[in-house]
Backbone as numpy.savetxt, mean C-alpha at the origin, in Angstrom:
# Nx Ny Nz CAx CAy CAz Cx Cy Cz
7.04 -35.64 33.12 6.21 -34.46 33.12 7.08 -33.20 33.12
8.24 -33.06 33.60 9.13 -31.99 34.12 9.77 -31.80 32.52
10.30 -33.13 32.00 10.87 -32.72 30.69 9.65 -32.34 29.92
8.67 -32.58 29.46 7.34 -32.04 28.76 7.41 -30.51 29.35
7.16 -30.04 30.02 7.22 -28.97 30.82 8.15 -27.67 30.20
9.60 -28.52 30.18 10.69 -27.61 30.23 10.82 -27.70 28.21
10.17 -28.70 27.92 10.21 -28.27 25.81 9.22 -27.27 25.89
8.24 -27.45 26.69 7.18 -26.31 25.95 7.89 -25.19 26.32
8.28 -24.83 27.78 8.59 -23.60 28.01 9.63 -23.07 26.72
10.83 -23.89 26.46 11.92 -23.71 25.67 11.11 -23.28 24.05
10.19 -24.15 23.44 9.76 -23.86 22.10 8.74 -22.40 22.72
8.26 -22.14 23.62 7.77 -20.76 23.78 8.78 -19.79 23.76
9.75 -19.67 24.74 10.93 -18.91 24.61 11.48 -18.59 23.23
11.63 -19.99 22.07 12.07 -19.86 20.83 11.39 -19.38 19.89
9.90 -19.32 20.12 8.75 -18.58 19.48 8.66 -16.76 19.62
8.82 -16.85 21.25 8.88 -15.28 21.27 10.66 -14.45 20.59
11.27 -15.52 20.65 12.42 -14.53 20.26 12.69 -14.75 18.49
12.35 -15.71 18.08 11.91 -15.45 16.51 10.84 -14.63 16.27
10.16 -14.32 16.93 8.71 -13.59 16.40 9.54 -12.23 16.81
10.12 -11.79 17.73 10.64 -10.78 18.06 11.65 -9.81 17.19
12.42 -11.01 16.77 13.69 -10.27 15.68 13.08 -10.51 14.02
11.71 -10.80 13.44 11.03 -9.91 12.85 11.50 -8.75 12.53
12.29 -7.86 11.39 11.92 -7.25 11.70 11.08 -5.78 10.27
10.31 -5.58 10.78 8.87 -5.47 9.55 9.08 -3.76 9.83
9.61 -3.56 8.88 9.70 -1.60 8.58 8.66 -1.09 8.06
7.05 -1.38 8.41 6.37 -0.75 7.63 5.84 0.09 8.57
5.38 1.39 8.33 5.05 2.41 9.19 3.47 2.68 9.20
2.98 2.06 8.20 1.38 2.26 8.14 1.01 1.75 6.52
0.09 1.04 7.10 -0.84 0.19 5.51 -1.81 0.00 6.13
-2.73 0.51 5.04 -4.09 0.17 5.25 -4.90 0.05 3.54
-6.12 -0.96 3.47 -6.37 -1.08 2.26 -7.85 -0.94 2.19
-8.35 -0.01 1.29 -9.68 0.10 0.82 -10.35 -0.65 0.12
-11.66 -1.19 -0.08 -12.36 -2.03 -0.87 -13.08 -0.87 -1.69
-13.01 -1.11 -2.63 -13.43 -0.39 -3.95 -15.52 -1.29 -3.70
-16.42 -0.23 -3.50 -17.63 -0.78 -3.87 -17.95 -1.39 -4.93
-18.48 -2.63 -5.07 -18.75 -3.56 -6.52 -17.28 -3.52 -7.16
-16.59 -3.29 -6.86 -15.51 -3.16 -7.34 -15.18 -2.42 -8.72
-15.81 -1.27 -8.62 -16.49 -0.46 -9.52 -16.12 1.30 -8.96
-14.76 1.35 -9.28 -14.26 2.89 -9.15 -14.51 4.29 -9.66
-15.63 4.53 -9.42 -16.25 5.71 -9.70 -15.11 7.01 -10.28
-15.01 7.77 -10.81 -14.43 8.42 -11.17 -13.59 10.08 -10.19
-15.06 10.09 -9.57 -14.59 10.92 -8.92 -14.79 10.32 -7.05
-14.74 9.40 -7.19 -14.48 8.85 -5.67 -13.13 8.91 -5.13
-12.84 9.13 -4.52 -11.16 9.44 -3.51 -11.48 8.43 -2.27
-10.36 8.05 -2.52 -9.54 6.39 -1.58 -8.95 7.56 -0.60
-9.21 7.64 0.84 -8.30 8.66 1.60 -7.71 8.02 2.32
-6.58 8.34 2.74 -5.74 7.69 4.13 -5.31 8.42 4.80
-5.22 8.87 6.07 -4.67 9.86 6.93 -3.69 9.43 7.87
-2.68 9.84 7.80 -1.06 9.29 8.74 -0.88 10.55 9.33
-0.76 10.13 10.50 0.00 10.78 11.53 1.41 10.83 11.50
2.10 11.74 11.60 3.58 11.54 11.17 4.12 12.74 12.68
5.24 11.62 13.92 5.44 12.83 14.38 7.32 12.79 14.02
7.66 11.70 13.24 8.97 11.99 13.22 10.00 12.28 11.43
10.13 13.59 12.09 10.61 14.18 10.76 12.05 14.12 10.16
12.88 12.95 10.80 14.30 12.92 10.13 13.90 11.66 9.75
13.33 10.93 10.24 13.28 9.63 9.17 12.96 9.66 7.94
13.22 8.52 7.11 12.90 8.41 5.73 12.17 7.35 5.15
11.35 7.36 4.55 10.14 6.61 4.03 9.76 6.17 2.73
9.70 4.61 2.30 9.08 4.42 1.25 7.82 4.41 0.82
7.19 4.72 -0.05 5.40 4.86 -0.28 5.71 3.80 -1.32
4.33 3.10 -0.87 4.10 2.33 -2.26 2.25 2.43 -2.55
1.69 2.24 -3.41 0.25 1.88 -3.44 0.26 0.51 -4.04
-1.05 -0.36 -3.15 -1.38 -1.17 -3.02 -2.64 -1.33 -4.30
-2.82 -2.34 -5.27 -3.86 -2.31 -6.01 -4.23 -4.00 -6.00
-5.51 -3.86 -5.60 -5.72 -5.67 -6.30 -6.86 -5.07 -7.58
-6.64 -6.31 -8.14 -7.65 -6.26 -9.54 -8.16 -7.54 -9.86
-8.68 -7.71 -10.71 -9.41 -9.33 -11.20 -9.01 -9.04 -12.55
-8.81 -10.42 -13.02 -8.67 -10.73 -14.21 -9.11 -10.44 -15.70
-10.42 -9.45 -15.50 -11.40 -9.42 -15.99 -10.85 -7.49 -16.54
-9.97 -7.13 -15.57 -9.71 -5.43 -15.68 -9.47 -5.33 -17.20
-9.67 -4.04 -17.85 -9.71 -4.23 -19.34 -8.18 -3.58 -19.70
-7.39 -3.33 -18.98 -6.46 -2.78 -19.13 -4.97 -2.86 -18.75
-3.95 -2.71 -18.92 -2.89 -3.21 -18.81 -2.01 -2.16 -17.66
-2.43 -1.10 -17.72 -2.14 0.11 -16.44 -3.51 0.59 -15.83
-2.98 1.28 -15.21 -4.12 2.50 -13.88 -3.25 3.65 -14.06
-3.90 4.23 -14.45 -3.48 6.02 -13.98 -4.16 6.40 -12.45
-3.01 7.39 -12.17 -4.00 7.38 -10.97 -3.55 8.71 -10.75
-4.41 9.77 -9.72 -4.12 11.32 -9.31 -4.06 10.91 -7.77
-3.16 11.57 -7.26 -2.35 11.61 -5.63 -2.30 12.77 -5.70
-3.32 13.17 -4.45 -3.56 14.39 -3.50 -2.74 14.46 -2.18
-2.03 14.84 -2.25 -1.05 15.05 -0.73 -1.67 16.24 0.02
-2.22 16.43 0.94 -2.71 17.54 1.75 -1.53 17.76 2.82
-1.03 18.49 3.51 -0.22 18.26 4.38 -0.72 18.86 5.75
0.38 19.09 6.70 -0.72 19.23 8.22 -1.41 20.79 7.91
-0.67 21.79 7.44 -0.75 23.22 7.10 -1.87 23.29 6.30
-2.37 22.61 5.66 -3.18 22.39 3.82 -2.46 22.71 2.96
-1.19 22.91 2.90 -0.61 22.82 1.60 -1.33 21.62 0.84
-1.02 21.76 -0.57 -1.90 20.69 -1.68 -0.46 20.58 -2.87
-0.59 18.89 -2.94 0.48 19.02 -3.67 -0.09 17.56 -4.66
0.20 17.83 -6.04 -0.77 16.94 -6.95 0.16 15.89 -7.52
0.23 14.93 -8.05 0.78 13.83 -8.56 0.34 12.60 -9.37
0.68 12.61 -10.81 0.14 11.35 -11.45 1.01 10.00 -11.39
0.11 9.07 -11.24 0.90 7.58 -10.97 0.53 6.95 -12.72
1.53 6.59 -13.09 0.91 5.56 -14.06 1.62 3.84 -13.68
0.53 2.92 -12.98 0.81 1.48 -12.56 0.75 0.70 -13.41
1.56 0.08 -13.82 1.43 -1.14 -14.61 1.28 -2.48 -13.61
-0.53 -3.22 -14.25 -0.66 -4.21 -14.04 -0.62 -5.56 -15.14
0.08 -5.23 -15.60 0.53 -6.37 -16.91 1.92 -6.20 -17.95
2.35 -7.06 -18.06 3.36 -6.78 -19.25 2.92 -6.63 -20.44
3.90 -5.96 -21.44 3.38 -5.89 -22.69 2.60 -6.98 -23.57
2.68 -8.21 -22.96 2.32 -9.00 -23.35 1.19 -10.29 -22.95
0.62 -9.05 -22.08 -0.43 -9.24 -21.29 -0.88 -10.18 -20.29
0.50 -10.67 -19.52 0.45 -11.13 -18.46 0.47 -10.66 -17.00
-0.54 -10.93 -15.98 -0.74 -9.77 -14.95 0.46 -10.00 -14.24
0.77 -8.86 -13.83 1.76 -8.80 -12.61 1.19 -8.70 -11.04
2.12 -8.72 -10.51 1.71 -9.25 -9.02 1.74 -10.50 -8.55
0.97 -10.70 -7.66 0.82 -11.69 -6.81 -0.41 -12.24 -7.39
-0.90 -13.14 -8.05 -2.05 -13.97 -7.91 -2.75 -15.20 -7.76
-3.93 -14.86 -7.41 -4.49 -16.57 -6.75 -5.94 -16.48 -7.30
-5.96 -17.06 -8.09 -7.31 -17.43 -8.98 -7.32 -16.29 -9.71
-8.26 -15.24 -10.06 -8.20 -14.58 -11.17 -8.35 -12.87 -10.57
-7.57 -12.78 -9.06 -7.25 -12.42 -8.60 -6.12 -11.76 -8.44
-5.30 -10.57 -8.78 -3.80 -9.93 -8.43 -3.91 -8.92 -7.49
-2.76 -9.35 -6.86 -2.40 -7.93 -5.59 -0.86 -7.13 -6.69
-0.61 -6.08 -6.72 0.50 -5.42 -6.77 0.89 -4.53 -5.86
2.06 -4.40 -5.21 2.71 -3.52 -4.94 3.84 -2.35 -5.30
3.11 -1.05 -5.53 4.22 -0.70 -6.47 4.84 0.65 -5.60
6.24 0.82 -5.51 7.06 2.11 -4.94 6.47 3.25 -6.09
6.21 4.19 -5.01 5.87 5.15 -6.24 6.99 6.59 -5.33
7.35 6.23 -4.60 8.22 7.26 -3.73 9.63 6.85 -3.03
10.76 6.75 -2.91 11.88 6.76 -2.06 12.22 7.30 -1.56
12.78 7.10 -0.13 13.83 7.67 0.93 12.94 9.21 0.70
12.00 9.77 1.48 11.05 10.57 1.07 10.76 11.09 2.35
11.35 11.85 3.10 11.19 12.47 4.63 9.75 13.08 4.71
8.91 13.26 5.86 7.74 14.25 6.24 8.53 15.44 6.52
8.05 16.86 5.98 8.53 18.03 6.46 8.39 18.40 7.40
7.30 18.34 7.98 6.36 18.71 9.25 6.27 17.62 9.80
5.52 17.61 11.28 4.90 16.80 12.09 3.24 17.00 11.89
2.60 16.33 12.15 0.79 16.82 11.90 0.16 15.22 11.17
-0.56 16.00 11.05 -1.79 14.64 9.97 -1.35 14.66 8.41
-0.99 14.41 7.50 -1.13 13.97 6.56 -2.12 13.27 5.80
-3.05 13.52 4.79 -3.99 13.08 3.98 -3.78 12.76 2.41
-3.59 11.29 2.33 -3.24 10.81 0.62 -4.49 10.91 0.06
-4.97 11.32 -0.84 -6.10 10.80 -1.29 -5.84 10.13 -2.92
-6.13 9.40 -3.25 -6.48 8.43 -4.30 -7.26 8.82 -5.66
-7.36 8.82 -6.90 -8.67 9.49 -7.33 -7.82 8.98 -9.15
-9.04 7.54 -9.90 -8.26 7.09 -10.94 -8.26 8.74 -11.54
-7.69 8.29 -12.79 -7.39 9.03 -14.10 -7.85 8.59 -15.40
-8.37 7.82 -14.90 -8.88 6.52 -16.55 -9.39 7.44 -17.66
-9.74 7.47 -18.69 -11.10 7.99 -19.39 -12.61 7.47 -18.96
-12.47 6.54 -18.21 -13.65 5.77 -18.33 -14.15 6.30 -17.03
-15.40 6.73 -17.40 -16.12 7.00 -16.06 -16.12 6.49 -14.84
-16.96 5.18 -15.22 -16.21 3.87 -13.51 -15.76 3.00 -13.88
-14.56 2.65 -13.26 -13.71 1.88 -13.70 -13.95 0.36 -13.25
-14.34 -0.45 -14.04 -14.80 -2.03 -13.27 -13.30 -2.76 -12.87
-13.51 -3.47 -12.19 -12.67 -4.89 -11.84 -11.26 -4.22 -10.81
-11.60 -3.21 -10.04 -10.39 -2.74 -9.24 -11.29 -3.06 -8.28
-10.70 -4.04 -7.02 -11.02 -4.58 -5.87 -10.88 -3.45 -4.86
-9.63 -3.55 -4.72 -8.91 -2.57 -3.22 -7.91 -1.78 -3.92
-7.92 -0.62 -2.75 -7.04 0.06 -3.63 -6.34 0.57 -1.87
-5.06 0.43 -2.01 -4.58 0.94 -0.50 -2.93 1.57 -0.20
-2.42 2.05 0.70 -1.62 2.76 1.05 -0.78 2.02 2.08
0.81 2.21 1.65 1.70 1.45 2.49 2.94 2.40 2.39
3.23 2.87 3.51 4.37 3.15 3.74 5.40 2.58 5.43
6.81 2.59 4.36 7.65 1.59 5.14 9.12 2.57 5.20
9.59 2.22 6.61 10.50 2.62 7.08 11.77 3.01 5.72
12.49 3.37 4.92 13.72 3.09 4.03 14.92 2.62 4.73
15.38 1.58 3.97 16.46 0.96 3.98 17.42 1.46 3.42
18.33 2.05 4.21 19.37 3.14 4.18 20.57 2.89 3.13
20.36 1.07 3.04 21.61 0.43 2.26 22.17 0.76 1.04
């Protein structure tokens, strides 16, 4: 009983200190579900980060899943940066979810893709305050079908 005892304790001990040295630089992700999966044109995906430390440096990426079914091989997209002050600062993304040769990129599982794409590096906050991304396609197409989630990840930069 004592040796039973002393493995569990030991594989607990070895659990918390692998789970511990983890170690996961992301500073905030969060992901939106697109209604019907049907992106309205003028709908805005918002995310609001709190940011109180201003010498660090940060990667942005946006998060897109899509289905198989999307008619298109990119996303345009418009990025609203609000900052704590309201400064407004505008930005077009163009994402590629396929190669030229029309195989999806990403991650997928059934007719399903996640992508992750850097759209920013080593990218400091000026200020301390709230920060507001907002999201908003660019397509021609009024609503855009077959975009699932659409979401926001930013991660510590790797200085290397």
């Amino acid at each position: 009983m004592k040796f039973f005892f002393f493995k569990i304790t030991s594989f607990a001990i070895l659990f918390v200190i692998v789970l511990s040295s983890c170690n996961d630089e992301r500073f905030y992700e969060k992901n939106v579900a697109i209604p019907n999966e049907s992106w309205g044109k003028n709908e805005k995906i918002v995310f609001e980060v709190q940011v109180d430390d201003t010498l660090a440096q940060y990667d942005f990426y946006i998060n897109v899943r899509n289905s198989g079914a999307y008619s298109y091989a990119n996303l345009f997209v418009f990025l609203n940066t609000v900052f704590p002050e309201g400064e407004l600062a505008r930005d077009t993304l163009e994402i590629f979810l396929a190669d030229p040769a029309g195989k999806w990129l990403g991650q997928g599982s059934g007719d399903i893709y996640d992508n992750r794409i850097l759209f920013k590096k080593q990218t400091s906050f000026p200020v301390k305050g709230t920060y507001k991304f907002e999201f908003e396609h660019a397509m021609r197409q009024d609503v855009l079908p077959d975009i699932i989630d659409i979401g926001m990840r930013i991660e510590k930069s790797d200085k290397k």
